[in-house]
Structure formats: structure tokens, C-alpha cells
C-alpha positions in Angstrom: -8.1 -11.0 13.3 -6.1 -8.3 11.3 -7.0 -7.7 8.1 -4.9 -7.6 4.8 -5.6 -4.4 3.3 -3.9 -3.2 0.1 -3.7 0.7 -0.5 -2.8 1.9 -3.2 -2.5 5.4 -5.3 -3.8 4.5 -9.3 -4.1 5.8 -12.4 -6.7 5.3 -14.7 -4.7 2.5 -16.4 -4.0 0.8 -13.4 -0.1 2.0 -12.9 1.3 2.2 -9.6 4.5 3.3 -9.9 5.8 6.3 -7.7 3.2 8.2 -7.5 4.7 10.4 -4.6 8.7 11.5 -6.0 10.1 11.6 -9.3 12.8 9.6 -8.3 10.7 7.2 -6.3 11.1 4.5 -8.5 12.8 5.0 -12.3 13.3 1.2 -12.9 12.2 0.3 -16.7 12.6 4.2 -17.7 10.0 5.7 -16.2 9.8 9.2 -16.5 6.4 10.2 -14.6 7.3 10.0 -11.0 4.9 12.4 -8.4 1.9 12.0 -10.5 -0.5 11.9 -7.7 0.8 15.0 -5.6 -1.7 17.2 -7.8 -4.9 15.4 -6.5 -4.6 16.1 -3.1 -7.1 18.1 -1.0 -9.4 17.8 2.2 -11.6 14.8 1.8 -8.5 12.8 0.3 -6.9 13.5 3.9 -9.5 12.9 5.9 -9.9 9.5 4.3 -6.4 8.6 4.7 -6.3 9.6 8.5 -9.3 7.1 8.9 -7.7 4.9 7.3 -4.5 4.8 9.6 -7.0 5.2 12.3 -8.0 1.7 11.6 -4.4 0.4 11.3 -2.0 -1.4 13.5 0.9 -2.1 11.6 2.1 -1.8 7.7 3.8 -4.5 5.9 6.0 -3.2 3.1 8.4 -3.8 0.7 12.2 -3.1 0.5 11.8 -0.3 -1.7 9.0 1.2 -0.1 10.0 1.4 3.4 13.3 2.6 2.4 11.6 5.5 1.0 9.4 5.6 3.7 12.6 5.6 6.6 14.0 8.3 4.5 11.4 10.5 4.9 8.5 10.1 8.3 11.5 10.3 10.7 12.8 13.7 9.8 9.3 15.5 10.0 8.2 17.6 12.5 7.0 16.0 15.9 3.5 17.5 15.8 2.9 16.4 12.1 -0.1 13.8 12.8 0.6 11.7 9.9 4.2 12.0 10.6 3.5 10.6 14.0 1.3 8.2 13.2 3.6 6.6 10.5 6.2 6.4 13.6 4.8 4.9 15.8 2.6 1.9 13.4 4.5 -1.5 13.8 6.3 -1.6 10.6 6.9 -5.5 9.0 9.2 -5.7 6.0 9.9 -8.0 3.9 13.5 -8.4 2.2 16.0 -10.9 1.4 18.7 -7.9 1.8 18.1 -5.9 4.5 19.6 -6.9 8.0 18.1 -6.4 11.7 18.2 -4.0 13.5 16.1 -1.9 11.4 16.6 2.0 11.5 13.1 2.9 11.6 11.4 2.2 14.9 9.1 -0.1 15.7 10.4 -2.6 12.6 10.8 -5.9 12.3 12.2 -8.3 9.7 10.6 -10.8 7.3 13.5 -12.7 5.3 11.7 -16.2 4.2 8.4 -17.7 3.8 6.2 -14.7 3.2 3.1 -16.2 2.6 4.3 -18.0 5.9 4.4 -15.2 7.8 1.5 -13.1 6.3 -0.7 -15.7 7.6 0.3 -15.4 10.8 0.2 -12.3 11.3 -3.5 -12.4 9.9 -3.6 -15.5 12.7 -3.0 -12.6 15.6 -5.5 -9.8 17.1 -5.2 -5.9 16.3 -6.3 -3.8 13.8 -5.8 -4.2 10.2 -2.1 -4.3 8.3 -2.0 -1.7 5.4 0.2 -2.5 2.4 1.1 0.5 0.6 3.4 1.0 -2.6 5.8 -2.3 -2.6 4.4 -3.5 -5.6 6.5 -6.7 -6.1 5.3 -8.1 -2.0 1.6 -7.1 -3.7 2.0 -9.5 -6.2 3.3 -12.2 -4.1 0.3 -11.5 -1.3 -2.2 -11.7 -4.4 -0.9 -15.4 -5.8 -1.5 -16.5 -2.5 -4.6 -15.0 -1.5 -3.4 -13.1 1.2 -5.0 -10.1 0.2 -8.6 -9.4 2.3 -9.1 -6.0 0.8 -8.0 -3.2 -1.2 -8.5 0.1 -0.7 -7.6 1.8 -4.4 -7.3 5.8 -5.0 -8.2 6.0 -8.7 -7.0 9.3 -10.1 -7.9 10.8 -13.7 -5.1 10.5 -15.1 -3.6 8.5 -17.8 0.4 7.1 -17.7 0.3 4.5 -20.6 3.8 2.9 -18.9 4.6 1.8 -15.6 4.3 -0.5 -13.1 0.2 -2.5 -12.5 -1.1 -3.6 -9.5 -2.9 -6.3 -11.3 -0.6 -7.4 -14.5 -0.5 -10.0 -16.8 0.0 -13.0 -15.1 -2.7 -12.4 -12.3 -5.4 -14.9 -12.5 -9.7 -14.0 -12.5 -10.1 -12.3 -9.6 -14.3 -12.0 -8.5 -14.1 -8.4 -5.8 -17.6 -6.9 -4.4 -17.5 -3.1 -3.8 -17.7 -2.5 -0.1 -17.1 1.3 0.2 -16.7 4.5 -2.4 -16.2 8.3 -2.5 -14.8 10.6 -4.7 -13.1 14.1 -3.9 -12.9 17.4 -5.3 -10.1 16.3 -7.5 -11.9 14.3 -9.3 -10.3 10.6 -6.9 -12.0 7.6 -6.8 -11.6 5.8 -3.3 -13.0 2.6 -3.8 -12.9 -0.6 -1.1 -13.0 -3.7 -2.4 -13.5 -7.8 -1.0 -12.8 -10.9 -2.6 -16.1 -12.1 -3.2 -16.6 -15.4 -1.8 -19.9 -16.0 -3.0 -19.0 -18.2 -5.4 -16.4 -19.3 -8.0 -14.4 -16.5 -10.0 
């Protein structure tokens, strides 16, 4: 069954928000947009092209596959990632958007997200990567739909901005399943809900 898997770029403090653009995401006046652009080098890459090696589809959020449409189509055909980005079944989930989707290989999720999630974890294939789309994050972690995260921890310090875990999200018990770290000084940690026993 496909997995769940959560990636996200992080700083130190936990924020989230775009990391790739400055104008990814300015909502609540943030000012630090294309923080993690800095970090990258070999090993990150390599790690990310495993990753998406191991992937069958992405599930994202409005904003995030907007950003996403605006940007994998228009690169060059022999760009790997660029390729690879294409051709990944892409699920996204918004009240707003309408069918047919611009982006190939889309499809539309409009109601019962946890609904639907679980479904799709009900199927065969490899595993769904969630990237960015912070709000559809928070909604697949109140309904424990999450089966792992793979989280790029970067040195770096925001102090504002979006979290991947905020206030409201309840004790949470996670085993570390997998870790590196590159040249840059990123941490790429996997982690599992621990089921062993109560959080």
C-alpha cells in the first residue's frame, strides 16, 4: 500500500514557509522567502532523486501546486527532476480550483480529504510525497494520515513563519528511521509514528 510521506524543507525553529522563492508565500508579512536555496549541494540531490525514485504520485495543496505548475512545465525536457515532476500523478486538494487541471497527470480532490487520503493509501504503488502545502499537512496530521516524514533541517534560524507542527498539534510519539547530513551543514531525518505504545 502507498505510503504517506511528508517532505518538508525546515529551519531550525521548525518554519516551513517558502523556502524556495521570496514571493512563494508572503501571507502574515513574511519577509524571508528562498531561505533554503543556499544549502544546496550533491548529497542533498542525490537524496532527493531517491526520494522521487520511491514515489508514485504527490498530493498537494492549492498553493503549492500552483507554484509547482508555474514552474516544472517550462523547464527543459532533459532536466531529470523536471521530468520526473511531470510525469508523477499529481492529487490536489482545493475547494477552488476546477477540473481539468493544467498540469498533466492531475486530478482533483474537492471534499472529504481524510476521505480520500485513505483511499489512496487503500491502493498499490509507491509512496505519495506531500511537499510544501502546509495547511493539507495539518489536516493529514489531525487525522493520522501521515505514515512518515522525511524533514530537511537546515541551520538556520527564521524566528516567524509558518510550522509544520504548531500549537494546536497534539503529543505526537515518532521513531527515527533514517539520517544524514550534507556538506551544508542539512539534517535529512526520516521519521515513523511510533506505534509501540501510547504517546
Amino acid at each position: 500500500m502507498p505510503r504517506i510521506v511528508v517532505s518538508e524543507f525546515l529551519t531550525l525553529d521548525g518554519v516551513m514557509q517558502a523556502p524556495g522563492d521570496p514571493n512563494e508565500d508572503r501571507s502574515g508579512g513574511f519577509d524571508h522567502g528562498g531561505w533554503q536555496l543556499a544549502y544546496f549541494d550533491d548529497i542533498f540531490g542525490s537524496t532527493m532523486m531517491d526520494a522521487f525514485a520511491a514515489t508514485g504520485g504527490m498530493l498537494l495543496g492549492r498553493l503549492t501546486y500552483e507554484n509547482f505548475a508555474a514552474f516544472w512545465p517550462k523547464q527543459p525536457a532533459d532536466d531529470p527532476l523536471a521530468a520526473t515532476m511531470n510525469g508523477l500523478q499529481k492529487y490536489v486538494v482545493s475547494t477552488t480550483l476546477a477540473e481539468p487541471l493544467a498540469w498533466q497527470n492531475s486530478t482533483l480532490i474537492k471534499a472529504d480529504v481524510p476521505g480520500e487520503v485513505a483511499k489512496l493509501r487503500e491502493g498499490s504503488g509507491k509512496e505519495i510525497q506531500v511537499m510544501g502545502s502546509g495547511e493539507l499537512v495539518q489536516t493529514l496530521i489531525r487525522h493520522d494520515l501521515v505514515d512518515a516524514y522525511r524533514l530537511m533541517v537546515h541551520p538556520l534560524v527564521l524566528g516567524k513563519g509558518k510550522r509544520l507542527f504548531r500549537d494546536d498539534t497534539t503529543l505526537t510519539k515518532l521513531r527515527l528511521v533514517d539520517s544524514k547530513s550534507t556538506t551544508t551543514g542539512v539534517l535529512i531525518l526520516t521519521y515513523e509514528p511510533d506505534k509501540s505504545g501510547s504517546a
